[in-house]
N, C-alpha and C positions, 0 to 999 in steps of 0.2 A: 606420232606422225600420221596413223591412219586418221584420227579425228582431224588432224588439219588440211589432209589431202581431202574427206571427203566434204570435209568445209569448204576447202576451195572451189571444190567442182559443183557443189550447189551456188558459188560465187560466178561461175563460169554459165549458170543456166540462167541466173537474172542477167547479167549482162547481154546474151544473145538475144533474151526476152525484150531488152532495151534497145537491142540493135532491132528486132522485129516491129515493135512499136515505131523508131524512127524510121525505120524505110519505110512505113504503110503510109506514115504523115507524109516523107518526101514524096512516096506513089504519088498523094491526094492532090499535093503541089502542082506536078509533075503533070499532072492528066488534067488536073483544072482548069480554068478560066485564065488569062495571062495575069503572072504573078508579077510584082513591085521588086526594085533591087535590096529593099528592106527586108521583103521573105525570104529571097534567097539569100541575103545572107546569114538569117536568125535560124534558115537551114540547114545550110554549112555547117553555124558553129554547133547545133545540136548532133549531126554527123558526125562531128570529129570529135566531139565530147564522150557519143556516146563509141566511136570508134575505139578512141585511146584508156576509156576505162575497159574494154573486150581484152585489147591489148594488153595491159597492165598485167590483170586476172589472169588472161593464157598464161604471161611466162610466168608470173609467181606458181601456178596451180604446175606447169612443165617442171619445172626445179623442185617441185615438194612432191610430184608424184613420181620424178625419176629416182627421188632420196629414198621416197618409201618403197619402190621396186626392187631398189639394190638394199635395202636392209631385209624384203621379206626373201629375199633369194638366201642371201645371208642365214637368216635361221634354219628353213628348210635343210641346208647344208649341216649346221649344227644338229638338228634332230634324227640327224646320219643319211638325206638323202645323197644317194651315190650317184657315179654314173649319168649327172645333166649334162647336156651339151653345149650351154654357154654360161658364162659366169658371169656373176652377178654386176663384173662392168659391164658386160657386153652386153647386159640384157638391156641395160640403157645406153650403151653406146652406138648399140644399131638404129635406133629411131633417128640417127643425124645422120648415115653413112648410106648417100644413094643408092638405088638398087634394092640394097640390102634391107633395106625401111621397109619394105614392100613387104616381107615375111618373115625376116628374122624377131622382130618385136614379137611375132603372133607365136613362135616356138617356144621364143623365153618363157612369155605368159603362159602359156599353155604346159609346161613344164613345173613351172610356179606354181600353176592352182592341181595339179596331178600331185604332186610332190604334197605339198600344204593335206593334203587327205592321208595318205599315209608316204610317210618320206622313207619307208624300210622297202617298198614293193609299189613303186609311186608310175612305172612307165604303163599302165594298162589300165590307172582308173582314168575316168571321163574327166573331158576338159570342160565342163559347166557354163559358163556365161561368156568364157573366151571368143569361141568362133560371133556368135552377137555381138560383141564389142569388136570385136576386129573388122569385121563389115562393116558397122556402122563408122569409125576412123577409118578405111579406107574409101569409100563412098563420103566420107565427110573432104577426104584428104585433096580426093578429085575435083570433086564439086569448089574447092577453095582456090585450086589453081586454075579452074574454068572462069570464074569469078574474077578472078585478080585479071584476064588478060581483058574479058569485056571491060573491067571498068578502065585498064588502059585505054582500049579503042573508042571509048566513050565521048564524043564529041559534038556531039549533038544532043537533045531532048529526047528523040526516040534512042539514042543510046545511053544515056543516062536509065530509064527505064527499065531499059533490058540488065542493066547493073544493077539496078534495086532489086530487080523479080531474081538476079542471081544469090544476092545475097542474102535474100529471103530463103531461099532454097538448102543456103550455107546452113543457116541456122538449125532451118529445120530435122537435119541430121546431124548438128552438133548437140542440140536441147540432147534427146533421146543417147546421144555420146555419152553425155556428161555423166545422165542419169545409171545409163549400164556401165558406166567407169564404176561409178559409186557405188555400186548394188556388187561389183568384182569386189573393188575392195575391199570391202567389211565382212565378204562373203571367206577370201581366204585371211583375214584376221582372225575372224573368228573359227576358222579350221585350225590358225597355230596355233593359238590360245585354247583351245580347245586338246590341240595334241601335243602341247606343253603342260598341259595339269595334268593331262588324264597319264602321262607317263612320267612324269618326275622329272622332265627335261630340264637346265636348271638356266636354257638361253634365255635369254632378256627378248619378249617381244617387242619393238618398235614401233 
């Protein structure tokens, strides 16, 4: 499970890297010389191309990194940490629960990789890579729904524009997302694995 989540999210940095590429060509369009109704729509479809494959990639990478959350929480528990404050539904079912998306995802995690270190005495070590990955998904999270409303209001050429330099922006804090997603989780894989041998624990890591 960890090798496919962090497959996916090296899936999820070409993708963005393809939406970066086609917004720069639609910028070039966009601020050019007046363009043929042949470009704009050989534009289009390359937008929506590379749109619905971002799409695709987010929710496979959402569904296999919420699996792998609730299985490392899972072990953690098994290796006798005690005392977490959200369980291993929860840790994924706050990421969809208004409000609550705001900070409980970032407790869970941050419990997850404390625990993953030693699960006997787990609430006073450091939380590692968590606070940088929560930043950057929250500041990714904003930036998407600033995005979303300009390219509603987008009706004109100068609005259009200001849609592309958003989503340009989107990216730019998704790429660096993806990569400290990645860099988490392999970081506490290799802590259960790690405090699975080294103690005889006999959970199945996932």
């Amino acid at each position: 499970m960890c090798k496919l989540t962090c497959a996916l999210l090296g899936g999820c940095v070409f993708a963005c890297l393809l939406n970066v590429l086609s917004s720069l060509l639609q910028l070039s369009l966009l601020q050019g010389p007046a363009f043929t109704d042949e470009q704009a729509s050989a534009n289009d479809l390359r937008e929506q191309a590379a749109g619905v494959l971002y799409i695709v990639v987010f929710l496979l990478t959402a569904i296999v990194f919420s699996t792998w959350i609730n299985h490392a929480h899972h072990n953690v528990r098994g290796f006798g940490a005690e005392a977490m404050t959200i369980t291993p539904a929860w840790a994924v079912g706050f990421f969809f629960v208004p409000i609550f998306n705001l900070f409980k995802p970032y407790k869970a995690m941050s419990e997850l990789w404390r625990a993953s270190q030693s699960p006997g005495d787990w609430s006073s070590n450091s939380t590692g890579l968590v606070p940088l990955w929560w930043t950057l998904w929250i500041l990714s999270f904003f930036l998407g729904r600033i995005s979303q409303q300009v390219g509603k209001a987008a009706t004109t050429v100068e609005g259009l524009i200001a849609s592309t330099w958003w989503s340009i922006a989107v990216a730019v804090f998704t790429i660096p997302l993806a990569i400290v997603a990645m860099r988490m989780v392999m970081a506490i894989q290799r802590m259960q694995e790690d405090w699975s041998n080294g103690s005889g624990v006999a959970t199945r890591i996932q």
